[in-house]
Every structure is written in C-alpha cells, then in structure tokens.
C-alpha positions as YAML, in Angstrom:
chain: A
units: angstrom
residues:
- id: 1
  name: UNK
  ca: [11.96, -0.02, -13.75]
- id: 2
  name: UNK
  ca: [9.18, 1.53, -11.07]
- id: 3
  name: UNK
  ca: [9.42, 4.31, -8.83]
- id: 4
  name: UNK
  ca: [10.43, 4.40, -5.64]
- id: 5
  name: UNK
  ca: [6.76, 5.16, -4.77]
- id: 6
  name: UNK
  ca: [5.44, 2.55, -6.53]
- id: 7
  name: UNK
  ca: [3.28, -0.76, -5.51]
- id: 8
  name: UNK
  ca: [5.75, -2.29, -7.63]
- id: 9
  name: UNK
  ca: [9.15, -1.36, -6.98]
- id: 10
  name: UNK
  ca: [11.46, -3.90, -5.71]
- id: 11
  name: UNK
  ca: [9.60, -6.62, -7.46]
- id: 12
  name: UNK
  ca: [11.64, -9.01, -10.22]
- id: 13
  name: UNK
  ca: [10.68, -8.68, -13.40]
- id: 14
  name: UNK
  ca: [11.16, -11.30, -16.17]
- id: 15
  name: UNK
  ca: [11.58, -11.05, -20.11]
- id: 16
  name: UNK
  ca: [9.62, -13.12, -22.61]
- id: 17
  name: UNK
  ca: [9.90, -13.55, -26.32]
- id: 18
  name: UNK
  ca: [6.95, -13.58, -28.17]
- id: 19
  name: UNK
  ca: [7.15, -15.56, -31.39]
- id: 20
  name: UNK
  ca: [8.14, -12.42, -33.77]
- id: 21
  name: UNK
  ca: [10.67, -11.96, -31.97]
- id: 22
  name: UNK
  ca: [9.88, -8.67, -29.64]
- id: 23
  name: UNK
  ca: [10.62, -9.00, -26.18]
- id: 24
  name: UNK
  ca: [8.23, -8.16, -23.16]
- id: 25
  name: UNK
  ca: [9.37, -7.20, -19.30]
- id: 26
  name: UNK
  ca: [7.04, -7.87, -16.68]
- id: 27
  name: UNK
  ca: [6.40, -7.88, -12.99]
- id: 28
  name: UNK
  ca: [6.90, -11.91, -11.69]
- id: 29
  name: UNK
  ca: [4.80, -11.64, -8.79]
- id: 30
  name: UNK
  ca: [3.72, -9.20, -6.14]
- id: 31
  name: UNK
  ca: [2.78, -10.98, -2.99]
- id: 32
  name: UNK
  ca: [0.77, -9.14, -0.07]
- id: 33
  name: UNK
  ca: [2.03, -8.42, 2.89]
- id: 34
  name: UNK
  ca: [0.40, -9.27, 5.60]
- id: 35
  name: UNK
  ca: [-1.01, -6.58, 7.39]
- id: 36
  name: UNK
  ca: [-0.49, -7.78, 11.04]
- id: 37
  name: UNK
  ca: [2.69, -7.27, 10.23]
- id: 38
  name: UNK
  ca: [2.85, -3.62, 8.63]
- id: 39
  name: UNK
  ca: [3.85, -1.21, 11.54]
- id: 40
  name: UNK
  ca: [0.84, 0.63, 12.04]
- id: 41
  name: UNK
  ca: [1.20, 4.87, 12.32]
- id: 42
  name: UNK
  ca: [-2.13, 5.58, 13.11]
- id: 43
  name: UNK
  ca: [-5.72, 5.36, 12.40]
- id: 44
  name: UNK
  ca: [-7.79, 6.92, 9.73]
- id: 45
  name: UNK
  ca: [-11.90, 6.83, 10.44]
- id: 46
  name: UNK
  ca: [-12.99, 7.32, 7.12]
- id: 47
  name: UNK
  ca: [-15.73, 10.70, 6.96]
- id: 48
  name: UNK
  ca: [-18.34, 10.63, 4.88]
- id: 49
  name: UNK
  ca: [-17.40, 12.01, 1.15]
- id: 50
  name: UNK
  ca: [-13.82, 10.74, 1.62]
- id: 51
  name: UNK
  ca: [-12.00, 9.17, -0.87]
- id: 52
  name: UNK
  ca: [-8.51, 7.03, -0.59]
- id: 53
  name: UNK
  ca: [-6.48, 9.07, -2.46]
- id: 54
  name: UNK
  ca: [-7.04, 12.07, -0.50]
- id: 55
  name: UNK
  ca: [-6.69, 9.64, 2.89]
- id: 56
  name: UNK
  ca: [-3.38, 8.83, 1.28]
- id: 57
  name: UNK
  ca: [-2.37, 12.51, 0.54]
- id: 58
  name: UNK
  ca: [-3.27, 13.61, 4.09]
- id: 59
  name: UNK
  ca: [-1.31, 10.94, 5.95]
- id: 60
  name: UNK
  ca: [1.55, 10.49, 3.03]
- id: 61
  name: UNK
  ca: [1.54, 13.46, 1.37]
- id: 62
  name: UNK
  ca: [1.09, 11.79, -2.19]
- id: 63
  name: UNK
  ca: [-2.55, 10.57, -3.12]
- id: 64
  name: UNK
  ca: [-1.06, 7.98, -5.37]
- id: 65
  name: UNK
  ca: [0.11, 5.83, -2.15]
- id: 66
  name: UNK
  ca: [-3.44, 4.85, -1.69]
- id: 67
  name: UNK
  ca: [-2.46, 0.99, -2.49]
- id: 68
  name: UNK
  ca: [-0.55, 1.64, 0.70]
- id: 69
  name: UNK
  ca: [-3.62, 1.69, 2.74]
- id: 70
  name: UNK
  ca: [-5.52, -0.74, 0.59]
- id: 71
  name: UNK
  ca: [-2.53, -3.04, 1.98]
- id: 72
  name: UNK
  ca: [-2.74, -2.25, 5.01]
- id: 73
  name: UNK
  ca: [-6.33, -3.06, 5.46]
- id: 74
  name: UNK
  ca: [-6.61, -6.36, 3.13]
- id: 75
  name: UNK
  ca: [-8.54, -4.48, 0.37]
- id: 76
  name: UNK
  ca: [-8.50, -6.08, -2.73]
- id: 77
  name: UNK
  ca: [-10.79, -3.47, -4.19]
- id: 78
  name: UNK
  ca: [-9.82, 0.00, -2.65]
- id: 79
  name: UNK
  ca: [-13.58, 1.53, -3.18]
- id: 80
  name: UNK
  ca: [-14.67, -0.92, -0.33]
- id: 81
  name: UNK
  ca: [-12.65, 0.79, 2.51]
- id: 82
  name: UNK
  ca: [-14.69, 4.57, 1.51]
- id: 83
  name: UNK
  ca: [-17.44, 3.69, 3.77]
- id: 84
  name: UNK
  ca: [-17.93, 6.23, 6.48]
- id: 85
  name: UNK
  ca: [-17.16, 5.18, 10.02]
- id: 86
  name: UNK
  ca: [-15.09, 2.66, 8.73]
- id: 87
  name: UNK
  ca: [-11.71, 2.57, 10.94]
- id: 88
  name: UNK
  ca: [-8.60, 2.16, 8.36]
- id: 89
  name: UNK
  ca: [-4.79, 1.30, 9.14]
- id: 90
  name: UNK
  ca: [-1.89, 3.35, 8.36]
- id: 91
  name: UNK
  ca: [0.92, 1.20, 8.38]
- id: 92
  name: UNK
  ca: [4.88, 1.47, 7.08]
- id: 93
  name: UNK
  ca: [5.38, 0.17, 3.60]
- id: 94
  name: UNK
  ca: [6.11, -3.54, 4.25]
- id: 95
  name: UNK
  ca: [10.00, -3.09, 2.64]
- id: 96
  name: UNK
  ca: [10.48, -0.67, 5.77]
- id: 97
  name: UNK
  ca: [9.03, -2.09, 7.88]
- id: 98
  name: UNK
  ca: [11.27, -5.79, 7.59]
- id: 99
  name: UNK
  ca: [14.21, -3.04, 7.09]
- id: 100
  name: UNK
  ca: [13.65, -1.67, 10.40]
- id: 101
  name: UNK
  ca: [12.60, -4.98, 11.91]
- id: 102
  name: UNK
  ca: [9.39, -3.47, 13.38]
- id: 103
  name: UNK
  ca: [6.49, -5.68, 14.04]
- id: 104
  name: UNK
  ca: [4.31, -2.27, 15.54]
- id: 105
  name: UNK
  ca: [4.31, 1.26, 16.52]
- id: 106
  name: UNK
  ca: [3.23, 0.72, 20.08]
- id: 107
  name: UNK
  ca: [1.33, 4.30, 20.81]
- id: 108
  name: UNK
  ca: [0.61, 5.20, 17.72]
- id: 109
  name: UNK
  ca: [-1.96, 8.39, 17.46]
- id: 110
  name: UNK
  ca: [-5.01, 7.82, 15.39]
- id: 111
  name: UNK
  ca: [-6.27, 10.30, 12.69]
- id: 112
  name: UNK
  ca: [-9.93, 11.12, 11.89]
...
C-alpha cells in the first residue's frame, strides 16, 4: 500500500464499512520507535537557514525521509529541530535497525 520509503510502510492496515456501503483502508497504528534504540550514523548540527528536508537529502539522498530524523530526535513537530546549533541524530530506520540487531554505530562520524 506505501512505499518502501515511506513513514508508513510495514504498518497493518484495516478496512471499515461505512454505512452506504463503501469501504475505507487505513493505517492501524504507527508506534515510535524509540530513539535510543535507532543506530545512530552520525550527527547533523543544524546551520542557520537549514531546513529538514534538505538535512534529509544530504544525509539520505531523498528530502522526503525527513520523518526519519524527526524520529530519530523525538520531534513530534519537525519545524522544532530547524534551530541553528541544534545537534540532530541520524539514525537507521528502526525496521533495519531490529533487522540487523544493532543497538549503535559505535564511531560514527558526525556531519555539520
């Protein structure tokens, strides 16, 4: 149903029927992980006219994984983590990470 890419792939989904009869697919739940336990690739301090997306395009390659960082940092509202000076995580996608059984990246280079 989602991309591969997506905040929401993996995720059941459910059916309901409304009462003229159409049907409606939706996400059940997505829980967030926990960030302690994203493996962290490196650090990202945040420059002054910086936005997510392009924080996600420089260290993923695709601006639209911003939510990744957003996870990785506890941010319900992503705007709050493009405040200059402020130190962000770059983790694994949590469904890697508990793939590859990594708790951390001990190491890891910071960005910024």
């Amino acid at each position: 149903m989602f991309s591969v890419t997506s905040r929401y792939h993996g995720i059941p989904t459910a059916t309901h029927t409304l009462p003229d009869g159409r049907r409606v697919t939706y996400v059940r739940r997505r829980l967030l992980p926990q960030p302690e336990q994203l493996a962290q690739l490196a650090e990202h301090v945040v420059a002054p006219g910086e936005r997510l997306d392009h924080i996600a395009g420089r260290h993923f390659g695709d601006a639209e994984q911003a939510w990744r960082i957003a996870d990785a940092n506890r941010a319900m509202d992503p705007e709050e983590l493009a405040v200059p000076g402020r130190r962000l995580r770059i983790t694994l996608p949590a469904v890697i990470t508990q793939a590859a059984g990594v708790l951390s990246v001990p190491g890891s280079a910071g960005h910024g």
